[in-house]
C-alpha atoms as a printed R data frame, in Angstrom:
    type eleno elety resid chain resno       x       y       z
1   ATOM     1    CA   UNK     A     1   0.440  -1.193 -16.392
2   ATOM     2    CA   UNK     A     2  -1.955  -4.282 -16.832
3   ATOM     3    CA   UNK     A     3   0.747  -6.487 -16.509
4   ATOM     4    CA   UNK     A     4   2.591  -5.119 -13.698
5   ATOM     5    CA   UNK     A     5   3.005  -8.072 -11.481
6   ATOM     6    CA   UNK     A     6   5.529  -8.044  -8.398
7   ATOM     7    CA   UNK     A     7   8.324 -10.503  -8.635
8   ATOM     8    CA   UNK     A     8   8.853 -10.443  -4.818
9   ATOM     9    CA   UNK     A     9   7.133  -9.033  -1.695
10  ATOM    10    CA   UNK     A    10   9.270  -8.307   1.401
11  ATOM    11    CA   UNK     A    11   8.093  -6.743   5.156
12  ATOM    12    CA   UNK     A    12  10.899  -5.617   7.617
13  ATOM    13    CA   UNK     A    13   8.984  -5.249  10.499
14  ATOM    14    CA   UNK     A    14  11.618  -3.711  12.613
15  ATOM    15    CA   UNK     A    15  12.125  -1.248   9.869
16  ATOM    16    CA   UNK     A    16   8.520  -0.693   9.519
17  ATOM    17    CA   UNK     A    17   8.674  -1.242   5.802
18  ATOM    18    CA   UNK     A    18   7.671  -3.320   2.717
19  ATOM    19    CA   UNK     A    19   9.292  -3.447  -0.461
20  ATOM    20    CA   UNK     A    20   7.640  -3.972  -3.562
21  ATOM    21    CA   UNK     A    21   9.948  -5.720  -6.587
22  ATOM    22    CA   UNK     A    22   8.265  -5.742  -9.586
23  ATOM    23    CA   UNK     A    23   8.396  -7.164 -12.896
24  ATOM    24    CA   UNK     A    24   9.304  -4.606 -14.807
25  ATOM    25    CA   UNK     A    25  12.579  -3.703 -12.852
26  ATOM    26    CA   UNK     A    26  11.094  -1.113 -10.505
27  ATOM    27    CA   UNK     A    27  11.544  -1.135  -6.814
28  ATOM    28    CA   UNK     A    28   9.100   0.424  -4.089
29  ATOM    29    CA   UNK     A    29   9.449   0.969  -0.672
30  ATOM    30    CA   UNK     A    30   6.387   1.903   1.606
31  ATOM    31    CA   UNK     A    31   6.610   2.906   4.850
32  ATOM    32    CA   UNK     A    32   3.982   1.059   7.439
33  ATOM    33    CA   UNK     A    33   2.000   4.148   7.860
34  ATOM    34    CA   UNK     A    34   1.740   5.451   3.847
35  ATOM    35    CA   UNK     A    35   0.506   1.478   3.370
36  ATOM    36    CA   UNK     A    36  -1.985   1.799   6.321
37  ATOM    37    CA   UNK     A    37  -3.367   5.518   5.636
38  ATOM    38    CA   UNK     A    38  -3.767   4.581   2.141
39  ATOM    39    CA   UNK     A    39  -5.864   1.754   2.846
40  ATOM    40    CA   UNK     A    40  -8.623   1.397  -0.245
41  ATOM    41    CA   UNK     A    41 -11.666   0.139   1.641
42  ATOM    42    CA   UNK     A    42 -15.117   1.787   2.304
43  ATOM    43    CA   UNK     A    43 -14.306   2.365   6.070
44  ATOM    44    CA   UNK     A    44 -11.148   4.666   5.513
45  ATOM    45    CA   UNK     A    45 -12.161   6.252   2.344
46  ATOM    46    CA   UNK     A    46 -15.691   7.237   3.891
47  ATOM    47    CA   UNK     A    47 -17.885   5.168   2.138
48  ATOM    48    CA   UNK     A    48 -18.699   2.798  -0.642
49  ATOM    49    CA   UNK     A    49 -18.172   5.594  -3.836
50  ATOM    50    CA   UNK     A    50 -15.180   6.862  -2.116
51  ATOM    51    CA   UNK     A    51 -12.928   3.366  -2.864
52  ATOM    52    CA   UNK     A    52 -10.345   2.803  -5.300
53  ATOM    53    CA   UNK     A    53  -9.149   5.694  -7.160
54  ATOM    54    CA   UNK     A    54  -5.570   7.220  -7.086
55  ATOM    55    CA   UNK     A    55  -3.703   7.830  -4.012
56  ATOM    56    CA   UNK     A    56  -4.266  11.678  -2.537
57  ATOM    57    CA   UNK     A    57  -1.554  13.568  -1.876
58  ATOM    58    CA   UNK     A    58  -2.463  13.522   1.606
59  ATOM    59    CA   UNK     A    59  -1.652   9.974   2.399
60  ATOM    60    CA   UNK     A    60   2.077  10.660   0.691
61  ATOM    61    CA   UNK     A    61   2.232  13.566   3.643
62  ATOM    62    CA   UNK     A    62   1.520  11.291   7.003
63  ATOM    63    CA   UNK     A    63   4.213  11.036   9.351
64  ATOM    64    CA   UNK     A    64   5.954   7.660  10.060
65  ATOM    65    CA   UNK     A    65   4.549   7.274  13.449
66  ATOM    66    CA   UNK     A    66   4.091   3.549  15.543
67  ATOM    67    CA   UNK     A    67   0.988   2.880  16.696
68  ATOM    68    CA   UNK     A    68  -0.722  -0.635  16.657
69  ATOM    69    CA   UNK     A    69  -3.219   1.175  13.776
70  ATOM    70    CA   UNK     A    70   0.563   0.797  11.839
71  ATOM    71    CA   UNK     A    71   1.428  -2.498  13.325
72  ATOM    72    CA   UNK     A    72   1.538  -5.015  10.381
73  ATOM    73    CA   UNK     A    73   0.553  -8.570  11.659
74  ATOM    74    CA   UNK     A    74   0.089 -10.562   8.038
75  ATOM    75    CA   UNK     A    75  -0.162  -9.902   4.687
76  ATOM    76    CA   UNK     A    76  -2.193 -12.545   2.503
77  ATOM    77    CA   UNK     A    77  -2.417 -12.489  -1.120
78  ATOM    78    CA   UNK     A    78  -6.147 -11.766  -3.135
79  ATOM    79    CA   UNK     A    79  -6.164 -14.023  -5.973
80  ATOM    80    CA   UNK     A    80  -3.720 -13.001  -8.390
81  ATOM    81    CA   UNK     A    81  -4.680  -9.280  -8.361
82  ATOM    82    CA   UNK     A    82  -3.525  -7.788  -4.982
83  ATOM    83    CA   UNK     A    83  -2.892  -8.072  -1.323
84  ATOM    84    CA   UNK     A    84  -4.566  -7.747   2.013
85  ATOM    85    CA   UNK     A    85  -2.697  -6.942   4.906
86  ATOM    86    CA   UNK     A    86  -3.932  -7.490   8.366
87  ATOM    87    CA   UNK     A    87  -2.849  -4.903  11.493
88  ATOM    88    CA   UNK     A    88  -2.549  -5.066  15.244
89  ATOM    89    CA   UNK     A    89  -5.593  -3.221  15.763
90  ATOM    90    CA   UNK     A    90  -7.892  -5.823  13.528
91  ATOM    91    CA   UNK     A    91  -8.419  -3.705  10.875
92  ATOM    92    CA   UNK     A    92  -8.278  -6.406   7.486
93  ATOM    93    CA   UNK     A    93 -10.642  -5.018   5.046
94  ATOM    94    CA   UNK     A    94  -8.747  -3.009   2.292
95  ATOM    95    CA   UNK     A    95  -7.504  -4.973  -0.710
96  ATOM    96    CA   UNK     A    96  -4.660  -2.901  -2.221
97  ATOM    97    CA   UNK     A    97  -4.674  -4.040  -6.160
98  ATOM    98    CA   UNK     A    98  -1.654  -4.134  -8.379
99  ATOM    99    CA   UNK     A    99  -2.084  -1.202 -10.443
100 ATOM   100    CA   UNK     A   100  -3.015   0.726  -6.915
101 ATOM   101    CA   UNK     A   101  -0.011   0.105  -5.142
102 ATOM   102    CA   UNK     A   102   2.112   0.820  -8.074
103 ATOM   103    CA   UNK     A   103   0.509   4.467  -8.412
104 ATOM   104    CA   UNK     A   104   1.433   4.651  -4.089
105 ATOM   105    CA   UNK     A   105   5.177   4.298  -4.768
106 ATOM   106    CA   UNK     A   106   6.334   7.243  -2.890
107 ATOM   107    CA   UNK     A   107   9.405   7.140  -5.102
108 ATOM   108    CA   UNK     A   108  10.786  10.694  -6.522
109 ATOM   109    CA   UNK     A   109  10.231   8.602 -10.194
110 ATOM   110    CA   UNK     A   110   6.722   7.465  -9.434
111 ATOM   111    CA   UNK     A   111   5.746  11.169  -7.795
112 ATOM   112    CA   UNK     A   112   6.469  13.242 -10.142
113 ATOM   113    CA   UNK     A   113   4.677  10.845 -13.283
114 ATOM   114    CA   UNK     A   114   1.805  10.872 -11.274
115 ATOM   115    CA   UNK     A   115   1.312  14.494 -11.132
């Protein structure tokens, strides 16, 4: 996975989605809330030690729901290593790596070889 790269980002914003094409062949699809309840920084995951890790299975269980919390605004790229996105309520602080957003695909494929 260290040189798992997308080849193309995409955000359907009436769709509430963004798709993930990466460079090995895969697809992923994440719904505007998984993205946004799986945000990486120190404010959602409760502190400093909490960030970065794997995804829970909690975030792969939250209900597509619109609020402006799920509201995507922008998405800028970090470096060459990952994304930021930016939503309607402000919040901009997680930075969602590669390898990280790979292991969120909540594809039937990438759940069950993460169990």
């Amino acid at each position: 996975m260290d040189n798992l790269k997308p080849a193309g980002i995409t955000v359907d914003r009436q769709k509430r989605v963004m798709t993930i094409n990466w460079n090995d062949g895969h697809t992923s699809e994440y719904s505007f809330t998984l993205f946004r309840v799986a945000c990486p920084c120190a404010e959602c995951r409760g502190g400093h030690e909490n960030m970065g890790g794997h995804p829970t299975p909690e975030m792969f269980a939250a209900e597509d729901e619109d609020t402006p919390a799920t509201r995507l605004v922008n998405i800028e790229a970090v470096g060459t290593y990952g994304i930021t996105p930016e939503w309607e309520d402000g919040h901009h602080y997680g930075i969602y790596n590669w390898n990280y957003l790979r292991k969120l695909c909540p594809c039937p494929v990438c759940r069950v070889e993460a169990e």
